[in-house]
C-alpha positions as CSV (number, residue, x, y, z in Angstrom):
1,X,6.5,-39.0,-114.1
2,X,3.1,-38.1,-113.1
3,X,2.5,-38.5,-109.3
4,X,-0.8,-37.0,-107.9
5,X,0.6,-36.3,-104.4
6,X,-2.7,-36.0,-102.8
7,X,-3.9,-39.1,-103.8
8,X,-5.3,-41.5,-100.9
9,X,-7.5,-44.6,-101.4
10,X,-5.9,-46.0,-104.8
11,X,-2.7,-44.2,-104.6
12,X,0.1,-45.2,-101.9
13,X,-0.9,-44.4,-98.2
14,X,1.2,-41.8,-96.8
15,X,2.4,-43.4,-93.6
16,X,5.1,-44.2,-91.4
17,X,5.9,-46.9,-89.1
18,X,8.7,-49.5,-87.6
19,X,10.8,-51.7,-91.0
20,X,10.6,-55.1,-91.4
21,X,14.2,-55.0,-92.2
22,X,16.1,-52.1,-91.3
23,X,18.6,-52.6,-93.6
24,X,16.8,-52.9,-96.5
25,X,16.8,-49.3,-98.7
26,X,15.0,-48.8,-102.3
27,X,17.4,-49.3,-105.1
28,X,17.1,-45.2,-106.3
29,X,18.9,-43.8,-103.2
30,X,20.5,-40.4,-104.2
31,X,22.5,-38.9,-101.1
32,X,20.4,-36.1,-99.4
33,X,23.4,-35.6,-96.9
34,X,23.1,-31.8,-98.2
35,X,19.9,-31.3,-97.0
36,X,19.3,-32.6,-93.9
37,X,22.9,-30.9,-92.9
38,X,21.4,-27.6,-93.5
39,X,18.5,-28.4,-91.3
40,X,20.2,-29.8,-88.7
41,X,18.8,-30.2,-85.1
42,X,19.2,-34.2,-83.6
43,X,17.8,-35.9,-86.6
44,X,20.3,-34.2,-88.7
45,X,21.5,-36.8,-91.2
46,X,19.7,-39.5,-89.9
47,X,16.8,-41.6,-92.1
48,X,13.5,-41.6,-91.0
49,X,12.8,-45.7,-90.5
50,X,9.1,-46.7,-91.6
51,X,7.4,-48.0,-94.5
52,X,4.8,-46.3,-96.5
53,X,1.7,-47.7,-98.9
54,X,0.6,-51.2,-99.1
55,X,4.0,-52.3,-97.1
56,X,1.9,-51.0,-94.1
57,X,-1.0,-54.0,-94.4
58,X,-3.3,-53.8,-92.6
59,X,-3.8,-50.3,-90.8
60,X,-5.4,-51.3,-87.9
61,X,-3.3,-52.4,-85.6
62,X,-0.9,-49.1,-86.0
63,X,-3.5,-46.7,-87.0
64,X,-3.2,-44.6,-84.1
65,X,1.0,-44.8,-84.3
66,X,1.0,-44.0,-88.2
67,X,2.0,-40.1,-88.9
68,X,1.3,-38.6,-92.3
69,X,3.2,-36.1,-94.4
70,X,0.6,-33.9,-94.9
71,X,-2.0,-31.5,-92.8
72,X,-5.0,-30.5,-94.6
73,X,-3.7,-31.4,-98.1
74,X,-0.7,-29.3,-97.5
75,X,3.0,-30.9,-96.9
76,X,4.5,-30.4,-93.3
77,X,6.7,-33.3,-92.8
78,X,9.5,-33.6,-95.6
79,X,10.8,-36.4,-93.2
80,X,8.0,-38.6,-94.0
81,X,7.4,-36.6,-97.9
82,X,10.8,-38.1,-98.5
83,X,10.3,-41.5,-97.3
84,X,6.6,-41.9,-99.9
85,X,8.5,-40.6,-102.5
86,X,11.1,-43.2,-102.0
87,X,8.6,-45.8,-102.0
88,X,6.8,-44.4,-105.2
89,X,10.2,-44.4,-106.9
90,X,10.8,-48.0,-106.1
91,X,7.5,-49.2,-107.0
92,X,7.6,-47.2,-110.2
93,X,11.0,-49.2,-110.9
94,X,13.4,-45.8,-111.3
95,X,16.8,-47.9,-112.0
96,X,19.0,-44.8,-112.5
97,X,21.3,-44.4,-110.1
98,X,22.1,-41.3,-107.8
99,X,18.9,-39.8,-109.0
100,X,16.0,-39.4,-110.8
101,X,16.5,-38.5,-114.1
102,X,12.5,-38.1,-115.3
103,X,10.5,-34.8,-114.7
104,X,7.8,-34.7,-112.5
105,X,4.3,-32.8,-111.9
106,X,3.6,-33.5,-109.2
107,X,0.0,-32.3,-107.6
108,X,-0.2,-29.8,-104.8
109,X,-3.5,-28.0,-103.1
110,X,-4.6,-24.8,-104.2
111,X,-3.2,-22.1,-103.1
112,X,-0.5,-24.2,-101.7
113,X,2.2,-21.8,-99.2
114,X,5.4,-20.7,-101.1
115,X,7.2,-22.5,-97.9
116,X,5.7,-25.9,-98.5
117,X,6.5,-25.5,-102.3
118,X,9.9,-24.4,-101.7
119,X,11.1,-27.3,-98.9
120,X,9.6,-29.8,-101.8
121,X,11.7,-28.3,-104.6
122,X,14.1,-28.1,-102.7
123,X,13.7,-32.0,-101.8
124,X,13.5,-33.0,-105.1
125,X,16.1,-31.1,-106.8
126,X,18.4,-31.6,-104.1
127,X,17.9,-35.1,-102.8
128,X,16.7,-36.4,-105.7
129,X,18.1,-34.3,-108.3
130,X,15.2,-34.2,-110.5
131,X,15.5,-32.2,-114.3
132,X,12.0,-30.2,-114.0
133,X,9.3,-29.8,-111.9
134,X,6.1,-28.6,-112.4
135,X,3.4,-28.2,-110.2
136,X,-0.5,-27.9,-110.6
137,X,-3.8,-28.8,-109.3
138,X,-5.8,-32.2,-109.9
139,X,-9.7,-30.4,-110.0
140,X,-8.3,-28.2,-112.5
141,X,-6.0,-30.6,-114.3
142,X,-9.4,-32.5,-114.8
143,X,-12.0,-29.6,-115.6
144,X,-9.3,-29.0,-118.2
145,X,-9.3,-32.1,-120.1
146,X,-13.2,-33.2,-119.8
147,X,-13.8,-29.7,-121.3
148,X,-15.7,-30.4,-124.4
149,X,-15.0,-27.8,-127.2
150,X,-18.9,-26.3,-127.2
151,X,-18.4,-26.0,-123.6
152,X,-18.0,-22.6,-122.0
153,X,-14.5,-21.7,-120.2
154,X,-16.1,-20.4,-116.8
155,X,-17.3,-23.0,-114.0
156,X,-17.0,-23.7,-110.9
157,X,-15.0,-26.9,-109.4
158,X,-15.3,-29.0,-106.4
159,X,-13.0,-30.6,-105.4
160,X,-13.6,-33.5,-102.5
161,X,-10.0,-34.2,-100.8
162,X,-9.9,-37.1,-98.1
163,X,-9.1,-34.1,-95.4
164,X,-11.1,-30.8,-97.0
165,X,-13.0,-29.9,-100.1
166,X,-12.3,-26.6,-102.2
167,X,-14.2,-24.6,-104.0
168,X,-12.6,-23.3,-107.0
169,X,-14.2,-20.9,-109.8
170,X,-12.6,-20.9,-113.3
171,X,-13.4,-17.8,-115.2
172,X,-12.3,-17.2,-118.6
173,X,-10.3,-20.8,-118.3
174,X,-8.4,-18.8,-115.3
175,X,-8.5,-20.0,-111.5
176,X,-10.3,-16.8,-109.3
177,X,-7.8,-17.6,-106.9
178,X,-9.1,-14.5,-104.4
179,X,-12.8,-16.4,-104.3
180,X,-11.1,-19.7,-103.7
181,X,-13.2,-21.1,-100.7
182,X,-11.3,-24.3,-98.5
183,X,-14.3,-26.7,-96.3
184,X,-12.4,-28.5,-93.7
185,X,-14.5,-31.7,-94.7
186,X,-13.9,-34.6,-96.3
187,X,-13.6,-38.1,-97.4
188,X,-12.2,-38.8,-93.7
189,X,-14.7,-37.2,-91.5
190,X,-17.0,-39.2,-94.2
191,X,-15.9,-42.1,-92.9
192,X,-15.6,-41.2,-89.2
193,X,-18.9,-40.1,-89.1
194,X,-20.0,-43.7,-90.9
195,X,-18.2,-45.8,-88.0
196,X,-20.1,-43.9,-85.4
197,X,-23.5,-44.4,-87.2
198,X,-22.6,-48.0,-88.2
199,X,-21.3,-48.8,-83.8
200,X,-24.4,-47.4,-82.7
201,X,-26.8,-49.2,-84.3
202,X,-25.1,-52.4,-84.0
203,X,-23.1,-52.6,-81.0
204,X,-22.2,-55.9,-80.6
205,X,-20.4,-55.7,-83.4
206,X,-17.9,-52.2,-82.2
207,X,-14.5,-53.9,-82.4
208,X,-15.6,-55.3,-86.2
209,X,-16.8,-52.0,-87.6
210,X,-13.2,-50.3,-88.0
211,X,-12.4,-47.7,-90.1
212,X,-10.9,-49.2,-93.0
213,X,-14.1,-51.3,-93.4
214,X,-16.0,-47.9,-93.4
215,X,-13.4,-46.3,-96.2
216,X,-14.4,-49.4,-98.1
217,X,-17.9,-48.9,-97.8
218,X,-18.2,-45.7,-98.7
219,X,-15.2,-46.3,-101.7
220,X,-17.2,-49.1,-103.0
221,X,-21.0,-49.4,-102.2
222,X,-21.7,-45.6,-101.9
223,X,-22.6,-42.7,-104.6
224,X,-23.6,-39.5,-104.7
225,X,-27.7,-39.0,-105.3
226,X,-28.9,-36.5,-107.7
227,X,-31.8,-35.6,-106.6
228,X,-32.0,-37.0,-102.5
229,X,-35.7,-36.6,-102.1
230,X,-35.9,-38.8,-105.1
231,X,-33.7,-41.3,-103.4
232,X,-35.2,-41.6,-100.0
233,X,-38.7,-42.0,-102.2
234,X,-37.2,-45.0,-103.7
235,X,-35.4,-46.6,-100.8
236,X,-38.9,-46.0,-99.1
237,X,-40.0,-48.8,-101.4
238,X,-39.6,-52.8,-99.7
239,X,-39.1,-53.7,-103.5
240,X,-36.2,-51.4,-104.5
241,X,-34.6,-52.1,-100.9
242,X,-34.5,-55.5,-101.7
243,X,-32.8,-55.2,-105.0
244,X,-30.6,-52.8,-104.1
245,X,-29.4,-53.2,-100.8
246,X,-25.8,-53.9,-99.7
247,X,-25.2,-56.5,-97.1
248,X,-21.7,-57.3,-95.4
249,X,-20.5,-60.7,-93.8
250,X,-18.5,-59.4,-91.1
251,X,-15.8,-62.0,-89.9
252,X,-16.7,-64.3,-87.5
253,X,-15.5,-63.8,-83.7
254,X,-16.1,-66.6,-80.3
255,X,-15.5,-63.2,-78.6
256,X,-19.1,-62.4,-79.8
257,X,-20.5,-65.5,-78.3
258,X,-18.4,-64.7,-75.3
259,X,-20.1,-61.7,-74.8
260,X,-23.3,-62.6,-75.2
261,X,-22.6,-65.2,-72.5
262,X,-21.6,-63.0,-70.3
263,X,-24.5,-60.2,-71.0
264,X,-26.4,-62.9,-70.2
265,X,-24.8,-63.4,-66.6
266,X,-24.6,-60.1,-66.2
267,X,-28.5,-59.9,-66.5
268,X,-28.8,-62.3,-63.7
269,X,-26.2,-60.6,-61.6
270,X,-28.3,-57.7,-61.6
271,X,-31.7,-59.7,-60.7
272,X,-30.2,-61.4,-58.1
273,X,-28.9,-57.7,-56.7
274,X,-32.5,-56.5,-57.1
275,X,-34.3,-59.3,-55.2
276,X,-31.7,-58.6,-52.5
277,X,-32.3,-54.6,-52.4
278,X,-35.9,-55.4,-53.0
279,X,-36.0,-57.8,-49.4
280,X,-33.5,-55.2,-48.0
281,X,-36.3,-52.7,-47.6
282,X,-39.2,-55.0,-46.9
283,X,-36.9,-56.0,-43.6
284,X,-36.9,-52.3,-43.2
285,X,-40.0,-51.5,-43.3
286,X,-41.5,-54.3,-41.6
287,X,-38.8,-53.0,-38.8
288,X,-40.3,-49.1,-39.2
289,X,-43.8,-50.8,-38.9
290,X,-43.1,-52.1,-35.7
291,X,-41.7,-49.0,-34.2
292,X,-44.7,-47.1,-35.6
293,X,-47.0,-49.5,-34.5
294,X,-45.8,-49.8,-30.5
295,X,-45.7,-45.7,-30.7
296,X,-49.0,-45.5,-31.7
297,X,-50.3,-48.4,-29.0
298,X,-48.2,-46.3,-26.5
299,X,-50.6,-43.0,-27.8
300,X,-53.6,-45.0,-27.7
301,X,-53.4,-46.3,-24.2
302,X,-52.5,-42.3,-22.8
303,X,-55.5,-41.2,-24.8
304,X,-57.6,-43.8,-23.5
305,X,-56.5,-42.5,-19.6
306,X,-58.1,-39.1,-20.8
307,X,-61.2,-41.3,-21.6
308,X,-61.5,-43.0,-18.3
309,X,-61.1,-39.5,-16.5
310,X,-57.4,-40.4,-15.1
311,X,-55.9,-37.0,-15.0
312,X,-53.4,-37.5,-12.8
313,X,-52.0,-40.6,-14.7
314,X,-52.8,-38.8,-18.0
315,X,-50.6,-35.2,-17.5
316,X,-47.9,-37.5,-16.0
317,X,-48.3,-39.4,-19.3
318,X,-48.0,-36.4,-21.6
319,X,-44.7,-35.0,-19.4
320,X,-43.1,-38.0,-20.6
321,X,-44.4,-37.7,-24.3
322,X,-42.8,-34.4,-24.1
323,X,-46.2,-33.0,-25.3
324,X,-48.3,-30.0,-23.7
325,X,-52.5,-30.9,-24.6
326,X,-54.6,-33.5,-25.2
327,X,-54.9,-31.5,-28.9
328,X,-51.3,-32.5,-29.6
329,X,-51.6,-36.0,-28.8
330,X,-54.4,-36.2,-31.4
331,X,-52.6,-34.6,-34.0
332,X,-50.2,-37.4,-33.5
333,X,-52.5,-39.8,-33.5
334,X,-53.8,-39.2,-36.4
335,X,-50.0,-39.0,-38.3
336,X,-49.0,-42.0,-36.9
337,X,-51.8,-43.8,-37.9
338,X,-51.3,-42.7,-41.4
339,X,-48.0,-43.7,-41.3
340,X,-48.6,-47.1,-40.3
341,X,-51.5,-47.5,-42.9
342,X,-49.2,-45.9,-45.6
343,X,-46.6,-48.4,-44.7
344,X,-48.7,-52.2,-44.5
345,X,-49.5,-50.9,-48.1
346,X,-46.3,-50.6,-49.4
347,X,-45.1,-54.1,-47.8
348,X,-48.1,-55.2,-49.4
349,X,-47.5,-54.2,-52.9
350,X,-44.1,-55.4,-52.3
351,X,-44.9,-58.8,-51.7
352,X,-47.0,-59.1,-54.8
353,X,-44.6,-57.4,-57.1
354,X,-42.2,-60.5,-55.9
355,X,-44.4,-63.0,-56.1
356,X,-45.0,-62.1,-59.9
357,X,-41.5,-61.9,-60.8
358,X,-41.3,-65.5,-59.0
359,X,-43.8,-66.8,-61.6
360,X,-42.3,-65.0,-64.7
361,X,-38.8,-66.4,-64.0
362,X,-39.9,-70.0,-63.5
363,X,-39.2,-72.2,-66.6
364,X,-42.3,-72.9,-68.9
């Protein structure tokens, strides 16, 4: 048996989540009592409930609450390693009972830790009871067989994994293990970075543009240019956009409707509030225009005592102003003034600026 345990999109999702029955248990069932005994700890002997692959459905709604057996391409959680292989098992109809009696290869990432390796020998030899086991790496497993026989032995590999891509050089038909190079970048962050492109350009579609749609997308209507100047030269071209573009139905929602209803009141919430805060500060400043306006009649008539030649009536006048010469109660003068003129403008321009938005908001 041949499983490539760092398969994702065709091969079975490695995930975990609530049964649909919790009694039901794959036909190949060999007792890993052993193992989980020498572990030990609360879990000790206890199996891991969930459902892995296409028994999932549809993502989605448990994406966040799913939990996956590996981290970077690299096996962490035997828990959850154990309960994919039991599902490939059972899918792959393995009727003998007790254990498996086929050997595996089974695909691991380069330079995979002797840790990781051991805890899954020890999983399949132990709690499967497996004959042999051999272990390698898909890239190379592939540069190996589409290897013509003119072709040289040396090249270099890369490899594209859903959570990193490695670079791996073959010399001589050997792996250069010590220049090995690991990108933490891949197929996933692909897709992440898709659904944040796709959300912000359309936005009224967020809750539709989920990431299984995106894995999808970039599964089945994307490829990798040869030459991307080339490309961006052609899909420049209204012609070969036309006959070569992609376009998706997304499934229809009322909730879309819904909210463009209620944009649509929100819009007119918000004009309403503005004509308010707009007539707010008229009041005010027809309010601050008064005030000015009695100050600076109150200025005008002192002044115009210092005119008539009243200086008794004018000092007493300025004593009450809290002011010391007739230079002072110029300078204010002339500020005030100011202020009021600065002020009948602005009402001014106010009052248009409404009346215009009357006339654009009546019906035509």
């Amino acid at each position: 048996l041949i499983q490539d345990n760092l398969g994702y999109f065709q091969a079975p999702r490695p995930a975990a989540a609530a049964p649909r029955n919790p009694r039901a248990r794959p036909r190949c069932r060999p007792d890993a009592g052993g193992r989980r005994a020498r572990h030990g700890g609360a879990h000790a002997g206890v199996r891991v409930p969930g459902r892995a692959g296409n028994d999932l459905g549809s993502p989605e709604p448990l994406r966040w609450l799913l939990r996956s057996p590996f981290d970077r391409n690299v096996p962490v959680q035997l828990e959850l390693q154990e309960l994919l292989l039991d599902h490939v098992f059972q899918r792959l109809g393995v009727s003998s009972q007790g254990c498996v009696d086929h050997p595996i290869v089974l695909t691991e990432a380069v330079c995979n830790p002797l840790y990781s390796r051991q805890m899954m020998s020890e999983l399949l030899f132990e709690c499967y009871q497996v004959p042999k086991v051999s272990y390698g790496v898909d890239s190379l497993y592939s540069f190996y067989h589409n290897r013509r026989q003119n072709w040289p032995c040396s090249g270099l590999v890369i490899s594209s994994g859903y959570q990193c891509t490695h670079i791996l050089p073959v010399l001589e038909g050997r792996l250069d293990a010590k220049n090995c190079k690991r990108i933490n970048l891949g197929g996933c962050q692909a897709a992440v970075y898709l659904q944040r492109l796709l959300q912000l350009k359309y936005p009224g579609h967020f809750a539709a543009i989920t990431l299984s749609r995106m894995e999808e997308i970039l599964h089945e209507h994307s490829y990798i240019a040869h030459d991307y100047t080339e490309e961006l030269q052609k899909w420049r071209c209204p012609e070969y956009y036309e006959n070569n573009v992609h376009k998706m139905q997304l499934p229809f929602s009322n909730k879309l409707l819904g909210s463009t209803v209620a944009s649509e009141e929100k819009q007119e919430k918000r004009q309403q509030q503005l004509r308010r805060l707009q007539e707010l500060n008229a009041r005010r400043r027809e309010e601050k225009l008064q005030l000015d306006q009695e100050r600076l009649d109150r200025l005008l008539y002192v002044q115009e005592l210092l005119e008539d030649g009243q200086m008794d009536q004018f000092h007493k006048a300025l004593v009450e102003l809290n002011m010391d010469s007739a230079e002072e109660l110029q300078s204010y003068i002339n500020k005030l003034s100011l202020s009021v003129e600065q002020t009948k403008q602005k009402i001014l321009q106010s009052e248009v600026n409404i009346e215009v938005d009357v006339v654009d908001s009546k019906p035509e």
